[in-house]
Structures are given as structure tokens and as C-alpha cells.
N, C-alpha and C positions, 0 to 999 in steps of 0.2 A: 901288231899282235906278237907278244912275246913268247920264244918258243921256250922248252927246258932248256938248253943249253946255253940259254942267252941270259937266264937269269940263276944259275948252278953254281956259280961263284958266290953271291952272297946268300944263298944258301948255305956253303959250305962254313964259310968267313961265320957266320951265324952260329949254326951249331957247333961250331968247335969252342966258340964264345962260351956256349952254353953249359958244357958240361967240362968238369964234376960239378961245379960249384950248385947252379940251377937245376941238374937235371940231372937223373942217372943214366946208364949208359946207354937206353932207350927208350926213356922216356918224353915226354912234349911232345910237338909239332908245330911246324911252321908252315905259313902258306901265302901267296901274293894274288890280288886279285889284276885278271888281264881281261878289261871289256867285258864279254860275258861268261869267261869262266873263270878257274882258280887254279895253283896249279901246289900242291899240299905232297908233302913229304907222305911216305906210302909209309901203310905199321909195320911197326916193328922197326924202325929206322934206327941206326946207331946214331945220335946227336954226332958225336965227336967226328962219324966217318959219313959224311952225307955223298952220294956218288951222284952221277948223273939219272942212274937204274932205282934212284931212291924218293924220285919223284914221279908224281903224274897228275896229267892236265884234263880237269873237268868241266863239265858245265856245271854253275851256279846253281841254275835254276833246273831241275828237270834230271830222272836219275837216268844211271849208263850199269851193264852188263861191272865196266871198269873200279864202280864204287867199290868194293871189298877190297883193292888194293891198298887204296887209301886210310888215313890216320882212323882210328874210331872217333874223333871228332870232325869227323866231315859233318854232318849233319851245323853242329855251328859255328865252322869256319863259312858254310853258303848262308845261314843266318845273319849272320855279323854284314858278310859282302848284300846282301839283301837288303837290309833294312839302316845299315848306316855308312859311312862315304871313309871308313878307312880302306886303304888298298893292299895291307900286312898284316897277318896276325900269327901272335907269338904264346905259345903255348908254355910253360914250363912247371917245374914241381920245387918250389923252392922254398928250401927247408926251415926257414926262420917267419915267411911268412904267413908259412901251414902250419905252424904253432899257434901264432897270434892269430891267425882264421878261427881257431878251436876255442879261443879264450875270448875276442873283442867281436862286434859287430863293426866294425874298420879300424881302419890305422892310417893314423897321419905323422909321418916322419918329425921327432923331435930334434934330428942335424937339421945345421945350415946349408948344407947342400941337396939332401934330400928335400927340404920346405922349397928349395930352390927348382928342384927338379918335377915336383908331384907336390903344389901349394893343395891341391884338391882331397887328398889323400886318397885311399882304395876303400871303398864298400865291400864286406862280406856278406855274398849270396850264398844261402843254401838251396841246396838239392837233395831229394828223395832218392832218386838215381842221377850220379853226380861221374860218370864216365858213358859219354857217350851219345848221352837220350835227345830227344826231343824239349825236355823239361829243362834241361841246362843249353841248349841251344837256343830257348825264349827269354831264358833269365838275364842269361849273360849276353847275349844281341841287345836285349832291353838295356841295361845299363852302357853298354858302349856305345850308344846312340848320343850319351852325354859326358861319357867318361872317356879316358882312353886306357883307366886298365883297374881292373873288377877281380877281384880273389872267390875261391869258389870254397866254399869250406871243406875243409882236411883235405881237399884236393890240388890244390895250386891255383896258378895266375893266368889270365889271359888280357893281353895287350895289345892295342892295335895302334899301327901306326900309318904313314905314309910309304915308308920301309919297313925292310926288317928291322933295318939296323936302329930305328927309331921307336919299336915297341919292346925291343930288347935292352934298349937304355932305361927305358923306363923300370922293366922287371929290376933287371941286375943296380939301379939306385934305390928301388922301393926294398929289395933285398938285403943290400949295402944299409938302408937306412931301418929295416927291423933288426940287423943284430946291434947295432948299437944300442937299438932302445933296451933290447933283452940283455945288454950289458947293465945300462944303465938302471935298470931294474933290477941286476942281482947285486951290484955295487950298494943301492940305494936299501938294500935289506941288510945287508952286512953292517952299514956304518949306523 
């Protein structure tokens, strides 16, 4: 059973990953599932500066006195750990494909690396209340039962992986691969 300290390191490694580029300077969340609980960056966390005092370990299943430290998306990061077999999930607010959320019902990377990285491409979910709820903790559980990473409209990405470091690759190439397309689309009006 893993404690915080044993897994604080790619937390940290993670969030510094994350931000400017994906996140603001406290935005997202991150979290790993361990057996029966989870252990999720507390609010209000600095991505850039994740400490050891920036996490805490819950149960999955069943609420604790501890919940309010936690991310405002606890509710479905135990969703996700719930109902489908990733053991990471990567929350972020990333700015090219919280545009194309407002405009497509998804996006599938037109690079060769991105087609490379995400052949599936990302589904955009809407939500009525889209921080926080119960309603985006069904949606987006739902979809990564067969996905591994679902955009929430005007809101950002959520990605689950084995790792962190593996729902975070995912974000940062689906990222990587919306500005290119929003290149290629203001190119493609010009000429």
C-alpha cells in the first residue's frame, strides 16, 4: 500500500510538467489509485510546487470528515477509480483544446504524431455544472471506461492512465496536436 511519500516524486515531476503550458498556476489535479483508496492533490495546489503537505489519501469508496481538503473534483476522480481500471488521473485546463471543446463535438489530431499518440481521438462532454458535480463525475467516468482521455466543454481534459506520467502524455500530445490544427486552420484561411 502506498504511502504519500512514496509516491510525492511523480507527483511532483508531474505538475511541474504541467504548468504554464497546461495549467495555470493552480489549476488541475492529479491523483493515483492505491487498492482501495486514492491519494489526490488537496485545492488549491500550486501545479508547479506540489509538496508532500499537497496531498491526501482517501477512501474511494465511502466519504471522510478529510474530503474538503481535497481537489473539488474528488467526487470523479473516485468515479473514474470506481467504475474503470485506470490507476491515474490527470486533470488539466488546456488552452487550445478548450477552444476546439467550444467549437467541435471532438477532435482527432491531424499530425503524425498525435494520430500516433491518440488514433481514437477526444470526445467532447458537456456539462450543466462542469466543476465539480456529481453530473461530470458520470459523464466523464462514462467515457473513460472506453477512452483514456475525454475533454469537458470550456472546461479542460481529464486522462487516465496507468501513471501519471502516462495520462499526462496523453494531455500534453492531444494539446501539442490542437495547436497545430488551429495553426493549420488560420494558414488555411489566409491562403
Amino acid at each position: 500500500m502506498a504511502e504519500i511519500y512514496e509516491v510525492f516524486r511523480e507527483f511532483e515531476k508531474i505538475g511541474k510538467l504541467l504548468y504554464p503550458i497546461l495549467n495555470n498556476s493552480h489549476s488541475g489535479n492529479l491523483s493515483i489509485k492505491d487498492n482501495k483508496n486514492l491519494i489526490i492533490t488537496k485545492t488549491g495546489t500550486m501545479s508547479s510546487n506540489i509538496e508532500i503537505d499537497s496531498l491526501v489519501k482517501l477512501p474511494i469508496i465511502g466519504l471522510t470528515t478529510s474530503d474538503k481538503l481535497a481537489s473539488s473534483e474528488l467526487p470523479l476522480h473516485r468515479a473514474v477509480y470506481k467504475y474503470t481500471n485506470w490507476k491515474a488521473i490527470v486533470h488539466t485546463h488546456p488552452p487550445a483544446l478548450i477552444a476546439l471543446s467550444l467549437l467541435q463535438n471532438s477532435f482527432t489530431p491531424i499530425d503524425e504524431e498525435g494520430k500516433f499518440y491518440n488514433k481514437e481521438g477526444l470526445k467532447v462532454v458537456s456539462a450543466i455544472d462542469s466543476i465539480g458535480s456529481e453530473e461530470i463525475a458520470q459523464k466523464i467516468s462514462e467515457e473513460l471506461k472506453t477512452s483514456q482521455g475525454v475533454l469537458l466543454k470550456g472546461h479542460g481534459m481529464f486522462a487516465g492512465g496507468n501513471t501519471l506520467e502516462e495520462a499526462a502524455k496523453l494531455i500534453s500530445s492531444s494539446e501539442h496536436s490542437a495547436n497545430i490544427y488551429l495553426k493549420f486552420l488560420q494558414f488555411k484561411m489566409v491562403l
